[in-house]
mmCIF entry with sequence, helices, sheets and N, C-alpha, C, O atoms, coordinates in Angstrom:
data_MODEL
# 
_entry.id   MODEL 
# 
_entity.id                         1 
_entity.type                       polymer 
_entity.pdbx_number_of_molecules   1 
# 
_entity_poly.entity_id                      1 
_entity_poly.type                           'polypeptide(L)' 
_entity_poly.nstd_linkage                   no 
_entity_poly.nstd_monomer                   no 
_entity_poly.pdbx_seq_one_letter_code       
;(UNK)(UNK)(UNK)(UNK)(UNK)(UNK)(UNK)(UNK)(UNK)(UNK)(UNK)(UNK)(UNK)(UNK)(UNK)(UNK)
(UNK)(UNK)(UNK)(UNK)(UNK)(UNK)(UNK)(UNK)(UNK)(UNK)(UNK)(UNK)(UNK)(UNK)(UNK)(UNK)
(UNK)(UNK)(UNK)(UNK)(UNK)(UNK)(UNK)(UNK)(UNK)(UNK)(UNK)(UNK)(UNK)(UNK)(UNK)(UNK)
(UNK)(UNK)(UNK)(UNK)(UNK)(UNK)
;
_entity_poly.pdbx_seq_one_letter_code_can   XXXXXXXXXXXXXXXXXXXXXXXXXXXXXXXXXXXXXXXXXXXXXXXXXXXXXX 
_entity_poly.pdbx_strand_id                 A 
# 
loop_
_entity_poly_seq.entity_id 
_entity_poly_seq.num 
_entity_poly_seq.mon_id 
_entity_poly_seq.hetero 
1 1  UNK n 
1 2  UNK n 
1 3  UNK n 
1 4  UNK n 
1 5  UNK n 
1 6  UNK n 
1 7  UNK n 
1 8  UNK n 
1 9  UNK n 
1 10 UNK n 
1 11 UNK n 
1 12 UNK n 
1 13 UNK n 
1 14 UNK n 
1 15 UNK n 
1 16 UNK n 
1 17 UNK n 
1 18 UNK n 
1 19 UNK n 
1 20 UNK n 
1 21 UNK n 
1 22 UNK n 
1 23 UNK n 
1 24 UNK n 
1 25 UNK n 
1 26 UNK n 
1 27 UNK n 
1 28 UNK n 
1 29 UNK n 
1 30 UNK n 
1 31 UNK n 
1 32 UNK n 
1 33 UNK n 
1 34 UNK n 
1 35 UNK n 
1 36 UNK n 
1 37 UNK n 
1 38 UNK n 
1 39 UNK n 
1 40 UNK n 
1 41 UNK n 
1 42 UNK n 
1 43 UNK n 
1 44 UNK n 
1 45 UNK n 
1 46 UNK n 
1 47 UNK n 
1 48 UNK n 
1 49 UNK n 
1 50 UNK n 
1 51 UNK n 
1 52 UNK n 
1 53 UNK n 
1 54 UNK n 
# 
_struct_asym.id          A 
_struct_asym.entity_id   1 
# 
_struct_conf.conf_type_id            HELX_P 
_struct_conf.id                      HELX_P1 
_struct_conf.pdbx_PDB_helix_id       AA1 
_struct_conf.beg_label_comp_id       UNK 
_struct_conf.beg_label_asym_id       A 
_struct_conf.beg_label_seq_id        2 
_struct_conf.pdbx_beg_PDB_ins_code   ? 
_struct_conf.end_label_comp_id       UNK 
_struct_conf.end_label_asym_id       A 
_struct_conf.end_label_seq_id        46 
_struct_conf.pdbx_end_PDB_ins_code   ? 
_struct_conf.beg_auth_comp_id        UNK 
_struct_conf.beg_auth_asym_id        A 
_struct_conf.beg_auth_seq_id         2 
_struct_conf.end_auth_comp_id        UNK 
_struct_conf.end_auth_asym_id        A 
_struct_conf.end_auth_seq_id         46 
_struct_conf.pdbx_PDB_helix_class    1 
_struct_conf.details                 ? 
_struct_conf.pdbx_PDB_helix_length   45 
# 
_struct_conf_type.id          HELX_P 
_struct_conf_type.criteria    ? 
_struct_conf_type.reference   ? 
# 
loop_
_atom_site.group_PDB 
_atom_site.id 
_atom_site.type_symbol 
_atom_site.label_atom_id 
_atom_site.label_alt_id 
_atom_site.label_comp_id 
_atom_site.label_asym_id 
_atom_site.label_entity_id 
_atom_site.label_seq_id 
_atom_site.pdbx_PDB_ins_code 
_atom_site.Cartn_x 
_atom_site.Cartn_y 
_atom_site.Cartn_z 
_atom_site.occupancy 
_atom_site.B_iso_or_equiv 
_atom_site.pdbx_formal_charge 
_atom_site.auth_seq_id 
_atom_site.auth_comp_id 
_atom_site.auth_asym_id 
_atom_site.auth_atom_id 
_atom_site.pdbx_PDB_model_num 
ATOM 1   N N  . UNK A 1 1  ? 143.375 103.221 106.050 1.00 0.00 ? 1  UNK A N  1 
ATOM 2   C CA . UNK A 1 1  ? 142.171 103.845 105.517 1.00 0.00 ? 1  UNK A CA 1 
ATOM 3   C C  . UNK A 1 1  ? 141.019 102.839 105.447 1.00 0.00 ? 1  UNK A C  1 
ATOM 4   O O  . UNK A 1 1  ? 139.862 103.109 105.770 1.00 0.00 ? 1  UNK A O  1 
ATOM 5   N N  . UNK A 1 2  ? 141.465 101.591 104.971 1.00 0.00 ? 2  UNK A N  1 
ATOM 6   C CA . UNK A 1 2  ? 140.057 100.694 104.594 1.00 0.00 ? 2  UNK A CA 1 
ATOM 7   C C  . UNK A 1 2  ? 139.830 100.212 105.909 1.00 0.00 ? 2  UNK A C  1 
ATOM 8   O O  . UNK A 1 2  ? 138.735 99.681  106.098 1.00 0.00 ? 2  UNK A O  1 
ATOM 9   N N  . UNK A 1 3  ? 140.918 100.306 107.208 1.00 0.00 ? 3  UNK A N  1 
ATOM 10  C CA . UNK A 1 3  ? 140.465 99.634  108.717 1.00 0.00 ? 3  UNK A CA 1 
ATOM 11  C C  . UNK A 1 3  ? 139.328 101.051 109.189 1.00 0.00 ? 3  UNK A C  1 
ATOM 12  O O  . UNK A 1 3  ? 138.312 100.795 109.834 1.00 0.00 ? 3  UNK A O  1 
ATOM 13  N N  . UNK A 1 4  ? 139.558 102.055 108.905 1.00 0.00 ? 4  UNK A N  1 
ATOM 14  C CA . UNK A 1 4  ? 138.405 103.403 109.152 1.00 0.00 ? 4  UNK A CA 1 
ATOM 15  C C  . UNK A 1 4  ? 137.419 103.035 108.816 1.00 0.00 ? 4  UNK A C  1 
ATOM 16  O O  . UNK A 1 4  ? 136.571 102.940 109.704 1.00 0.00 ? 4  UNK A O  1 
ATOM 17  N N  . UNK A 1 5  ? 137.108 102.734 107.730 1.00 0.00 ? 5  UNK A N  1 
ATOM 18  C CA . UNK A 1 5  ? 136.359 102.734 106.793 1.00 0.00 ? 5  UNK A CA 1 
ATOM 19  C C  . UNK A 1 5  ? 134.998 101.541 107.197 1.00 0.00 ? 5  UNK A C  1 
ATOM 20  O O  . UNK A 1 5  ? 133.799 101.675 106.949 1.00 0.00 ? 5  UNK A O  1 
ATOM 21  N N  . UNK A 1 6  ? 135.665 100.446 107.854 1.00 0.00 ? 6  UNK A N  1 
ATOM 22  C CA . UNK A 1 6  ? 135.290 99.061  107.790 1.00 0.00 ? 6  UNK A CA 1 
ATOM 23  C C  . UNK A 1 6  ? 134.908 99.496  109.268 1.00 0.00 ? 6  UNK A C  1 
ATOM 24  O O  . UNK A 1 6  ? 133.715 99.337  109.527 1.00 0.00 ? 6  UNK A O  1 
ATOM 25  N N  . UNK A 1 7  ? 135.713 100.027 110.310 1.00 0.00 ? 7  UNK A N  1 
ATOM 26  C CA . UNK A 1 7  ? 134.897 100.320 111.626 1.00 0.00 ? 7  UNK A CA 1 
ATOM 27  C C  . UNK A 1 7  ? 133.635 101.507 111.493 1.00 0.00 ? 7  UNK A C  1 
ATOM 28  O O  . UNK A 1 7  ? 132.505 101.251 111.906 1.00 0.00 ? 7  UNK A O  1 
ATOM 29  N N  . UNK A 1 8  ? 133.833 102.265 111.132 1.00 0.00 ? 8  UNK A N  1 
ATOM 30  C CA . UNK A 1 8  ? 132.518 102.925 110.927 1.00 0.00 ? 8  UNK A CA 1 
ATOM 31  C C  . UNK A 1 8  ? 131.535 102.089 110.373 1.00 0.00 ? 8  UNK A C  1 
ATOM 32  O O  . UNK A 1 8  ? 130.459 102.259 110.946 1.00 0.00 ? 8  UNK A O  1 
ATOM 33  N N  . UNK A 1 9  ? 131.492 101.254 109.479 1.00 0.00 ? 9  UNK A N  1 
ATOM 34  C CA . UNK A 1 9  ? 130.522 100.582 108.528 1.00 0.00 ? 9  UNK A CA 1 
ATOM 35  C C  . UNK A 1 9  ? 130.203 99.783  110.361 1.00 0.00 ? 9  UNK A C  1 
ATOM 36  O O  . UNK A 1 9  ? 129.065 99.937  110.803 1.00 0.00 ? 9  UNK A O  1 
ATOM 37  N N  . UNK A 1 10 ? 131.035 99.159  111.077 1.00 0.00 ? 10 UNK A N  1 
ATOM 38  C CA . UNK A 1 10 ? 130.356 98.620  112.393 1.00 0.00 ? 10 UNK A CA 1 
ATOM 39  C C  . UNK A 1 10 ? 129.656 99.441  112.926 1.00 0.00 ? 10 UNK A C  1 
ATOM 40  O O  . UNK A 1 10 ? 128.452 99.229  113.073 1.00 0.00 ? 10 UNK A O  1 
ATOM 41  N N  . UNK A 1 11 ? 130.207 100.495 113.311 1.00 0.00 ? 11 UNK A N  1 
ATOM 42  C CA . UNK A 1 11 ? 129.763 101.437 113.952 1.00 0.00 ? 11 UNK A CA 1 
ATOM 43  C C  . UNK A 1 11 ? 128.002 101.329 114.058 1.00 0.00 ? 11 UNK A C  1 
ATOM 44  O O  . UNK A 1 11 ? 127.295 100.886 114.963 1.00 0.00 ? 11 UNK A O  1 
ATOM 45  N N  . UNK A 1 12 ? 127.666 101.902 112.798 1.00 0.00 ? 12 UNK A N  1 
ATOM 46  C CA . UNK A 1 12 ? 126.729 102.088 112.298 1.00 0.00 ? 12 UNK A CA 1 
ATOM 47  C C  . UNK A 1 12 ? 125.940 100.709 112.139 1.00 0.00 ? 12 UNK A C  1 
ATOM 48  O O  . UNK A 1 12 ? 124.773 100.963 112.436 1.00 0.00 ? 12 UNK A O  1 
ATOM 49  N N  . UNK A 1 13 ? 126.056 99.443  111.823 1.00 0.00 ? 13 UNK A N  1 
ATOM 50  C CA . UNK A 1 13 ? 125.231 98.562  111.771 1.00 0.00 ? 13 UNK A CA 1 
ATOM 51  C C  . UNK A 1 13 ? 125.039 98.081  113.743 1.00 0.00 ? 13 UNK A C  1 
ATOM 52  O O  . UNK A 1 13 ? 124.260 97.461  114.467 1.00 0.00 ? 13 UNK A O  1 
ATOM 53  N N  . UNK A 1 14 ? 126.107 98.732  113.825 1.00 0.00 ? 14 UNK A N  1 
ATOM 54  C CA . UNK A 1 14 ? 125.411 98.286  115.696 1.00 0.00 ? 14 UNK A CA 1 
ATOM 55  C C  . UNK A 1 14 ? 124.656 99.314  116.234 1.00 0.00 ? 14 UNK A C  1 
ATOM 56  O O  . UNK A 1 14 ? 123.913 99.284  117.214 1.00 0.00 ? 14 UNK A O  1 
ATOM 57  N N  . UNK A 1 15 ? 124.880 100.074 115.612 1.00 0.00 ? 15 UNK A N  1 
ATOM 58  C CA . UNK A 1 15 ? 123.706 101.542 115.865 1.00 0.00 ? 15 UNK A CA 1 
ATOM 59  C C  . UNK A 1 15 ? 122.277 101.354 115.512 1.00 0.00 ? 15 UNK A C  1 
ATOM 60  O O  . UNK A 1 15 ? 121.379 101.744 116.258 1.00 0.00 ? 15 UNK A O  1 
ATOM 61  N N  . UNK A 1 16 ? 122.028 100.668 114.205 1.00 0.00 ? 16 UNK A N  1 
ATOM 62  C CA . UNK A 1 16 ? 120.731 100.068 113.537 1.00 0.00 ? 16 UNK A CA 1 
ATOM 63  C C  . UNK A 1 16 ? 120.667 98.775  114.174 1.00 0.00 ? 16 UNK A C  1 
ATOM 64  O O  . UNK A 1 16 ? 119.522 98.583  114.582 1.00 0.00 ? 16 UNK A O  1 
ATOM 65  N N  . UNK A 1 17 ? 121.438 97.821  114.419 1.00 0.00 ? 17 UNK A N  1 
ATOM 66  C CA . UNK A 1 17 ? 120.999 96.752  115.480 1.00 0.00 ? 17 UNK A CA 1 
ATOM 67  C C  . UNK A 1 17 ? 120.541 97.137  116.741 1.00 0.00 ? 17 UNK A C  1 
ATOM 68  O O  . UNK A 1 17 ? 119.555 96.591  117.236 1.00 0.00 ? 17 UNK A O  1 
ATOM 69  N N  . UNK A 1 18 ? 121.195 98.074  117.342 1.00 0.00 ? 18 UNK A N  1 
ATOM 70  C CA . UNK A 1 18 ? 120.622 98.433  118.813 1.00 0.00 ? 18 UNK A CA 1 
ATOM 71  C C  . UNK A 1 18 ? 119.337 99.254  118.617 1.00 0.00 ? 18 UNK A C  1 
ATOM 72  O O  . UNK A 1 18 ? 118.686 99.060  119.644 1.00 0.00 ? 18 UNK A O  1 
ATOM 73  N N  . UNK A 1 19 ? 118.431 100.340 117.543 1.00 0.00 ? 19 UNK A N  1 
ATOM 74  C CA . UNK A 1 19 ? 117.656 100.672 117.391 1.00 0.00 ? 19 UNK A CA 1 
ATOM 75  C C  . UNK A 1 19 ? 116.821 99.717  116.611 1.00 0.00 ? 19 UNK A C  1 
ATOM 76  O O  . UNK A 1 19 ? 115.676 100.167 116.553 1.00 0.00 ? 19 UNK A O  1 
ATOM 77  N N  . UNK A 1 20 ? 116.905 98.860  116.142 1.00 0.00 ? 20 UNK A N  1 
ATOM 78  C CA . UNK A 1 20 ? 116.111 97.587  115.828 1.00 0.00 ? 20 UNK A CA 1 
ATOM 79  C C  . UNK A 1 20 ? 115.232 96.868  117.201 1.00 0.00 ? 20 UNK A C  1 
ATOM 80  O O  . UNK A 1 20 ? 114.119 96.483  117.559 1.00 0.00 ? 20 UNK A O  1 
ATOM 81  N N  . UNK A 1 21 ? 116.271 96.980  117.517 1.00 0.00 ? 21 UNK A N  1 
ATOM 82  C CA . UNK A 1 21 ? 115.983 95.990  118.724 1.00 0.00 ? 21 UNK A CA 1 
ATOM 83  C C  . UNK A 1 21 ? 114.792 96.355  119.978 1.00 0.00 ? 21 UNK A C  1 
ATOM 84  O O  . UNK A 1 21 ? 113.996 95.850  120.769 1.00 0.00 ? 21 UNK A O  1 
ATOM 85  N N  . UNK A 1 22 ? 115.423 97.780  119.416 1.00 0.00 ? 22 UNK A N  1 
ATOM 86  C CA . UNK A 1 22 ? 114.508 98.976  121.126 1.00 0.00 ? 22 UNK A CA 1 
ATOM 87  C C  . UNK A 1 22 ? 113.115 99.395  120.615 1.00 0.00 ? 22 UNK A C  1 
ATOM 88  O O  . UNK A 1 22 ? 112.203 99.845  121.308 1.00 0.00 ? 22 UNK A O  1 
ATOM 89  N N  . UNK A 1 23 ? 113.102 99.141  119.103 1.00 0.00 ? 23 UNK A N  1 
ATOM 90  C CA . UNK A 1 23 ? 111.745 99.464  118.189 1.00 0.00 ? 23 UNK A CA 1 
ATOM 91  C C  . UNK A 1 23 ? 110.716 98.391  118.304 1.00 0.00 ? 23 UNK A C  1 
ATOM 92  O O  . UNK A 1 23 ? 109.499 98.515  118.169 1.00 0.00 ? 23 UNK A O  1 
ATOM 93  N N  . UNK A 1 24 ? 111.633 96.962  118.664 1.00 0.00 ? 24 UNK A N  1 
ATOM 94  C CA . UNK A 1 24 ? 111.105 95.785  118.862 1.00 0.00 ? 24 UNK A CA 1 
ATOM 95  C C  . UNK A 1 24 ? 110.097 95.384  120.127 1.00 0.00 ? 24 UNK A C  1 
ATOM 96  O O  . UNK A 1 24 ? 108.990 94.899  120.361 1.00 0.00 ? 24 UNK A O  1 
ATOM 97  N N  . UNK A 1 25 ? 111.286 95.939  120.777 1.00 0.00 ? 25 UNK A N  1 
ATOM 98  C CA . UNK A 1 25 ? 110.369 96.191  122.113 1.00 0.00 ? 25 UNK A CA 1 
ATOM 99  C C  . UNK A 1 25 ? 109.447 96.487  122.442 1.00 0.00 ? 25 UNK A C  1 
ATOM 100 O O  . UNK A 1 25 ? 108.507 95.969  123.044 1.00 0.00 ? 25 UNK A O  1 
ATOM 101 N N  . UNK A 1 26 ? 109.897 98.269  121.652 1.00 0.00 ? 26 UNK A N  1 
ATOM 102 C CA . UNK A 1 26 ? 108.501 99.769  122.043 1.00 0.00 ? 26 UNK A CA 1 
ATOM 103 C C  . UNK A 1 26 ? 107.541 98.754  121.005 1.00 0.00 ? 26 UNK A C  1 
ATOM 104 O O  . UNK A 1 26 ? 106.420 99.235  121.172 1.00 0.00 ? 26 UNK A O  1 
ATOM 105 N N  . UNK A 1 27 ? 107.422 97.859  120.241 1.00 0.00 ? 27 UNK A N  1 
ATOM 106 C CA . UNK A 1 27 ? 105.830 97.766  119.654 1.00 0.00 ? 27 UNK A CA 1 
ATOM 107 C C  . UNK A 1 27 ? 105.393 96.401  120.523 1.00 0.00 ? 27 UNK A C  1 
ATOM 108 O O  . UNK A 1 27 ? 104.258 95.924  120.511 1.00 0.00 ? 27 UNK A O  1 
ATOM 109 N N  . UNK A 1 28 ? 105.943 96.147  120.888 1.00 0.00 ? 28 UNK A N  1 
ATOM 110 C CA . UNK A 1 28 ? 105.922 94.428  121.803 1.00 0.00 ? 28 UNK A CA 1 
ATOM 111 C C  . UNK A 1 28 ? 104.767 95.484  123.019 1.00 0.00 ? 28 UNK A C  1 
ATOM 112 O O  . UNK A 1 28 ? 103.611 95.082  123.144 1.00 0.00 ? 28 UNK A O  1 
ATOM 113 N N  . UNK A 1 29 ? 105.082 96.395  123.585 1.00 0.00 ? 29 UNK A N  1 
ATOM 114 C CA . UNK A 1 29 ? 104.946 97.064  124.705 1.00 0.00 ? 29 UNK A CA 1 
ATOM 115 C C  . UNK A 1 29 ? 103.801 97.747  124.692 1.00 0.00 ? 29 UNK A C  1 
ATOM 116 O O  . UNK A 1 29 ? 103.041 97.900  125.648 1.00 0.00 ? 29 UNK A O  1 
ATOM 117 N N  . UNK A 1 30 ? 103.624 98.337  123.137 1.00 0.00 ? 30 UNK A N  1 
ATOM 118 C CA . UNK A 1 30 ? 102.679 98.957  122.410 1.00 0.00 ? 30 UNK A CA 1 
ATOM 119 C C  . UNK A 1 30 ? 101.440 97.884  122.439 1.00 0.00 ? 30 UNK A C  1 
ATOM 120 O O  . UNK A 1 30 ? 100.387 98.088  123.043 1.00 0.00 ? 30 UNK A O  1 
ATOM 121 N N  . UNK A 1 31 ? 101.686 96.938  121.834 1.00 0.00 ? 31 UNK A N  1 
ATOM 122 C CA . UNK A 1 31 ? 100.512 95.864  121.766 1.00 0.00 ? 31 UNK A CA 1 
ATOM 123 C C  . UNK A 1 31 ? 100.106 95.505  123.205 1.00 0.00 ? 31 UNK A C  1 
ATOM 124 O O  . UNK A 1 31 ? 98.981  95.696  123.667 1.00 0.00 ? 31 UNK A O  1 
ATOM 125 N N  . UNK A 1 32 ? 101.311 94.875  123.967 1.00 0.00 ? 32 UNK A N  1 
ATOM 126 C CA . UNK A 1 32 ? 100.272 94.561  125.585 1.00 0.00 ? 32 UNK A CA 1 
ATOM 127 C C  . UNK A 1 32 ? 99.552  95.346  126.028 1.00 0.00 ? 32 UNK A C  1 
ATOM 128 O O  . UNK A 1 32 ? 98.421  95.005  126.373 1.00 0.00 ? 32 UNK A O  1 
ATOM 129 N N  . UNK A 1 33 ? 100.029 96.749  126.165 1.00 0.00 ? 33 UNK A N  1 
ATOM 130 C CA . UNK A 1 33 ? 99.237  97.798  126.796 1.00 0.00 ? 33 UNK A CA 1 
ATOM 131 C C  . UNK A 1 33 ? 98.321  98.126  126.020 1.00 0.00 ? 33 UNK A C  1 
ATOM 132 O O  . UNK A 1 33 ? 97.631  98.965  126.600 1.00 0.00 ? 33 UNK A O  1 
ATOM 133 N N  . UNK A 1 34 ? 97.781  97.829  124.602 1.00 0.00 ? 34 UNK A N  1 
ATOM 134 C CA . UNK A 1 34 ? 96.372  98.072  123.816 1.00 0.00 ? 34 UNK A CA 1 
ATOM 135 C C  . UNK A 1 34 ? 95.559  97.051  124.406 1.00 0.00 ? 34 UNK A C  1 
ATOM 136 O O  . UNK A 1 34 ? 94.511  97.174  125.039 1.00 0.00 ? 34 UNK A O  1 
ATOM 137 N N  . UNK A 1 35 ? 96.407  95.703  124.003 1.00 0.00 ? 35 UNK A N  1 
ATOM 138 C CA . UNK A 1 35 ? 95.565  94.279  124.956 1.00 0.00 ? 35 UNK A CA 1 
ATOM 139 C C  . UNK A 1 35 ? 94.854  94.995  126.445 1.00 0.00 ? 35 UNK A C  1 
ATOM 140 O O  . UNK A 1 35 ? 93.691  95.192  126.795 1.00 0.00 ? 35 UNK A O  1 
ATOM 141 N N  . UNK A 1 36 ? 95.959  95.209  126.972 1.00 0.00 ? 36 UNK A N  1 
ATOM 142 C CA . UNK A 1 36 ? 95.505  95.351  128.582 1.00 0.00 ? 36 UNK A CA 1 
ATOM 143 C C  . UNK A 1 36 ? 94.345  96.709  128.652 1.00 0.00 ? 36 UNK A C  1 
ATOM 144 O O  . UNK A 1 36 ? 93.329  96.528  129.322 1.00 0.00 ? 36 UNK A O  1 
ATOM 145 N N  . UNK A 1 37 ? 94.476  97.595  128.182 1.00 0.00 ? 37 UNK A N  1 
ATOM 146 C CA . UNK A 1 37 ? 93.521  98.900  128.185 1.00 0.00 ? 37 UNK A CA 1 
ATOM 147 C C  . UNK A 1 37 ? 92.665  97.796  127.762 1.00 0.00 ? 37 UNK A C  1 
ATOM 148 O O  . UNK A 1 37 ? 92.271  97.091  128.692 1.00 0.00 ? 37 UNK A O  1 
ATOM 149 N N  . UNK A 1 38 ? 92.267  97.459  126.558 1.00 0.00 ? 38 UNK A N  1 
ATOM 150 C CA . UNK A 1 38 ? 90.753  96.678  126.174 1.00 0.00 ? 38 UNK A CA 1 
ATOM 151 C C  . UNK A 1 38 ? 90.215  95.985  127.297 1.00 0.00 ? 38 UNK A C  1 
ATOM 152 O O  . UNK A 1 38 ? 89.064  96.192  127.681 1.00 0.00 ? 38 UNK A O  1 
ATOM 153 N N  . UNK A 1 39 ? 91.050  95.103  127.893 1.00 0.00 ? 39 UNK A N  1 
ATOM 154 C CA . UNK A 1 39 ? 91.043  94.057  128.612 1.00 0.00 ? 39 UNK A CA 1 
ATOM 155 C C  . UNK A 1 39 ? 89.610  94.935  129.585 1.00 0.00 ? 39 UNK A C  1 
ATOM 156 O O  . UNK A 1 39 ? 88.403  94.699  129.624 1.00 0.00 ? 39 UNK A O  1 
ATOM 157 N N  . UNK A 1 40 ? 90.518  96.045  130.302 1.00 0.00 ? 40 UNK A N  1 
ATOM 158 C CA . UNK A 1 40 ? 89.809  96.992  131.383 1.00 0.00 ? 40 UNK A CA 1 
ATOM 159 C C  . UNK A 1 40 ? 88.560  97.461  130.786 1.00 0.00 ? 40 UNK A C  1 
ATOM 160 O O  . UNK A 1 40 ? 87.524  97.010  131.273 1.00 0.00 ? 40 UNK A O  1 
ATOM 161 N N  . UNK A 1 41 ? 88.471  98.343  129.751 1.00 0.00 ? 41 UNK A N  1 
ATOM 162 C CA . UNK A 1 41 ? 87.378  98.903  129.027 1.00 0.00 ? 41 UNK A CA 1 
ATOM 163 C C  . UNK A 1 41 ? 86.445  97.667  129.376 1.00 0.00 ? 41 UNK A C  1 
ATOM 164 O O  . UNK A 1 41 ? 85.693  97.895  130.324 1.00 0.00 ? 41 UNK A O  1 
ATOM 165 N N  . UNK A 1 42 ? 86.361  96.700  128.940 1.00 0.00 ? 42 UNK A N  1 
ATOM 166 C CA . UNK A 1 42 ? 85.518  95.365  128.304 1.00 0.00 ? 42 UNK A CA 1 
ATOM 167 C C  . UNK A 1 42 ? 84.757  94.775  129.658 1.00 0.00 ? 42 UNK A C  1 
ATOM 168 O O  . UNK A 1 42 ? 83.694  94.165  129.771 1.00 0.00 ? 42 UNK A O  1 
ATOM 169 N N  . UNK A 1 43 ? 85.831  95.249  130.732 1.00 0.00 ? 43 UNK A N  1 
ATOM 170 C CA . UNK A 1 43 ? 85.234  94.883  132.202 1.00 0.00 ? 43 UNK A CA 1 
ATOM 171 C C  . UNK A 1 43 ? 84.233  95.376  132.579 1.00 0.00 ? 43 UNK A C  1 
ATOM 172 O O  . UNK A 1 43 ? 83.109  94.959  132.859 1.00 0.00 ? 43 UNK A O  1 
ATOM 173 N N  . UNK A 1 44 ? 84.942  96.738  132.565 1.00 0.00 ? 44 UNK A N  1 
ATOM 174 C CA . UNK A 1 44 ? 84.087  97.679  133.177 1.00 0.00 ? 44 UNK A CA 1 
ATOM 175 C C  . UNK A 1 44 ? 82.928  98.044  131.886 1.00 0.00 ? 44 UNK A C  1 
ATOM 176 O O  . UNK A 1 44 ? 82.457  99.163  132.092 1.00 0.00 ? 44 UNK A O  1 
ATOM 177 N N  . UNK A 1 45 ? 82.536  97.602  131.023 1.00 0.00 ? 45 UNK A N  1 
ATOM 178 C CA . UNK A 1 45 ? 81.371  97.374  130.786 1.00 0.00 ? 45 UNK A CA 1 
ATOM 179 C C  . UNK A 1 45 ? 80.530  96.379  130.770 1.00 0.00 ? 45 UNK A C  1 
ATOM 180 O O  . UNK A 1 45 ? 79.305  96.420  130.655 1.00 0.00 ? 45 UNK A O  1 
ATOM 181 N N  . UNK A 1 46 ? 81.134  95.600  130.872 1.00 0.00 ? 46 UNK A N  1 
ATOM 182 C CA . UNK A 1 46 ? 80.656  94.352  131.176 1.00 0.00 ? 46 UNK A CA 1 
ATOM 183 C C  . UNK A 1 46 ? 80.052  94.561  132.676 1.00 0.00 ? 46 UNK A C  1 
ATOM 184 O O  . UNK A 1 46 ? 78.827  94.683  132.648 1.00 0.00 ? 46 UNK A O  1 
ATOM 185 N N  . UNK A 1 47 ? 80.614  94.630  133.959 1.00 0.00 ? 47 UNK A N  1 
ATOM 186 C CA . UNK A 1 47 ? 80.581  94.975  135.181 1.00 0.00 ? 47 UNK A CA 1 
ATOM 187 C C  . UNK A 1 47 ? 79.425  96.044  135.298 1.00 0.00 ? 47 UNK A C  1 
ATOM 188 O O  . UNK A 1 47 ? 78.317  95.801  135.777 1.00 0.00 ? 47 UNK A O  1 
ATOM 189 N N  . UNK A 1 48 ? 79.716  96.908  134.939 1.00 0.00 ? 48 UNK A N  1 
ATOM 190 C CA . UNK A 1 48 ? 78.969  98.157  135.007 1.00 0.00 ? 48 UNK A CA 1 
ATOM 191 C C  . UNK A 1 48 ? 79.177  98.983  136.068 1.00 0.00 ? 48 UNK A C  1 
ATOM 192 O O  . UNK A 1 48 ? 79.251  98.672  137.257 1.00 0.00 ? 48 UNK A O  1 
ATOM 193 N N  . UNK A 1 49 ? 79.241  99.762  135.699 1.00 0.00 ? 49 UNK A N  1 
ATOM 194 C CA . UNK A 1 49 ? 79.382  101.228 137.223 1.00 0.00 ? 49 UNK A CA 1 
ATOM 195 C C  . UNK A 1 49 ? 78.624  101.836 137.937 1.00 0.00 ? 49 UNK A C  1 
ATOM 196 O O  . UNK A 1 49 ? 77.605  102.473 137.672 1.00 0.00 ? 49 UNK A O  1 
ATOM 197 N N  . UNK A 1 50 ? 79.315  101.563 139.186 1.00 0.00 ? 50 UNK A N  1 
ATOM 198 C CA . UNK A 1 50 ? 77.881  102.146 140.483 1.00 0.00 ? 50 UNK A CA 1 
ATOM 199 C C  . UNK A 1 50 ? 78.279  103.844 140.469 1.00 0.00 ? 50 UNK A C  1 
ATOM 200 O O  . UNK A 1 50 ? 79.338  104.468 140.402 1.00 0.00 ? 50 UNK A O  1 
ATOM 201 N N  . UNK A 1 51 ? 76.854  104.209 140.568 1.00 0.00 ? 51 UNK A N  1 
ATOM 202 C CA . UNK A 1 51 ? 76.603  105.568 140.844 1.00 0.00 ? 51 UNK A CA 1 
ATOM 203 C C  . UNK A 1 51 ? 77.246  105.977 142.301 1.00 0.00 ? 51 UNK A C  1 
ATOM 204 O O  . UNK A 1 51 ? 76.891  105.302 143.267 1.00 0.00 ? 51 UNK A O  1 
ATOM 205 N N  . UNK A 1 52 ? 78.096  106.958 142.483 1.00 0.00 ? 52 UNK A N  1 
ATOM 206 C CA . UNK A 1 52 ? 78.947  107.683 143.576 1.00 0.00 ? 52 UNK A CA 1 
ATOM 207 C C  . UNK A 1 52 ? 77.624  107.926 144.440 1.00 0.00 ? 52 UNK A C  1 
ATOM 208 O O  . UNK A 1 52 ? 76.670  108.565 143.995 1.00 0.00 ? 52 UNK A O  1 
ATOM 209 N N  . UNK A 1 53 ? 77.655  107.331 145.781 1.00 0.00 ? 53 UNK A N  1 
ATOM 210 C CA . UNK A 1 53 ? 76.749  107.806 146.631 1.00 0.00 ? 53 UNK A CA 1 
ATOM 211 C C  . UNK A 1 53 ? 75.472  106.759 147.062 1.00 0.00 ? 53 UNK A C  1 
ATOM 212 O O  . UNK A 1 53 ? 74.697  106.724 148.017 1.00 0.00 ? 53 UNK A O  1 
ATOM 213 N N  . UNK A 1 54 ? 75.699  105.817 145.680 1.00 0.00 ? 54 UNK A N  1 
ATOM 214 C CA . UNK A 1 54 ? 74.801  104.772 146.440 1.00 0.00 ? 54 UNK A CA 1 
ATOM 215 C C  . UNK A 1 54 ? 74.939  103.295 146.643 1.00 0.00 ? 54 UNK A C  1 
ATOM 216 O O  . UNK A 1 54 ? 74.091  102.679 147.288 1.00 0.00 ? 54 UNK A O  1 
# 
């Protein structure tokens, strides 16, 4: 009973370790791609945009 008991309790902390980890990521991933969108925005105003046609 307490070997049940003690594998589920793993179970579950490798379940919250592996979703720790993937949350870690998705905001790691979250931030570059805010960086990188600005990055572009900031260009292209900076740069400025030609009118289609001339």
């Amino acid at each position: 009973m307490l070997l049940k008991i003690l594998g589920i309790a793993v179970v579950i902390w490798l379940a919250l370790a592996v979703l720790g980890a993937v949350f870690e990521f998705l905001t790691t991933a979250l931030v570059i791609g805010a960086v990188v969108a600005l990055g572009v925005v900031t260009y292209s105003a900076v740069k400025g945009r030609r009118s289609i046609g001339r």
